[in-house]
N, C-alpha and C positions, 0 to 999 in steps of 0.2 A: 209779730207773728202769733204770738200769745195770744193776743185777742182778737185776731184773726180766725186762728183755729186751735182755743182752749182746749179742747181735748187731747191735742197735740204735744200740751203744755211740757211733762217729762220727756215726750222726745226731741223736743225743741234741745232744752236744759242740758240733756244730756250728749247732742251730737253739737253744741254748742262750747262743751267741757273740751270735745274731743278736738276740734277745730283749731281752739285757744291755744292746745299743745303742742297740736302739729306746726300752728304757724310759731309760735314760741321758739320750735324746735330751729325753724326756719332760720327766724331774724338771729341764733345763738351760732349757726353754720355758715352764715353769711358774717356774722359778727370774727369770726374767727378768720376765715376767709380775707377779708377786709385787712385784720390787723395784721395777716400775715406778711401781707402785700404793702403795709404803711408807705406811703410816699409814689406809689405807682399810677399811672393815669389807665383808668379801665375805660373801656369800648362798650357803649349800646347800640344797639341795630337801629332803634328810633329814638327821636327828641320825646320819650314819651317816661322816663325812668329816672328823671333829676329828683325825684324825694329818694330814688335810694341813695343819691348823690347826696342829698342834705342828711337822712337818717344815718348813713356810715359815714357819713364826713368823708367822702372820698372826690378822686376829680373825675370829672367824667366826660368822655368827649360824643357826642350822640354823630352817627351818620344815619343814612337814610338807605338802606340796607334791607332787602326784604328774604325773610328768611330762608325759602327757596328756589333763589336766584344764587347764582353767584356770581360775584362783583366783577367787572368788566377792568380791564386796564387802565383805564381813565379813576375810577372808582379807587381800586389800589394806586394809583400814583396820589392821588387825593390826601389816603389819609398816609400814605406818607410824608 
């Protein structure tokens, strides 16, 4: 993006600092989270979220779930 638009360069740098922290802050909330839970099987809406499955080392069961619908009978009998 730097050399993109050089002039941009410090605020590239600078909302790039801020990003690093927030997501930092992230993966330290979910790292906690995660190890609170040790040994639990967690639920994603889509087959689309297996690296947080490999990054937290957690088990993960994905359905196909769309966020605002809600799940029919058949659906909940499913992932029971």
């Amino acid at each position: 993006m730097v050399k993109q638009r050089p002039e941009l360069a410090d605020d590239f740098r600078h909302n790039f600092v801020l990003l690093e922290r927030e997501l930092n802050g992230l993966d330290q909330a979910l790292m906690v989270t995660v190890n609170e839970k040790f040994g639990r099987l967690f639920m994603a809406s889509h087959p689309v979220y297996q690296y947080l499955a490999r990054r937290y080392n957690i088990s993960l069961e994905s359905v196909m779930w769309e966020p605002d619908v809600l799940p029919d009978r058949a659906q909940w009998a499913e992932l029971k």
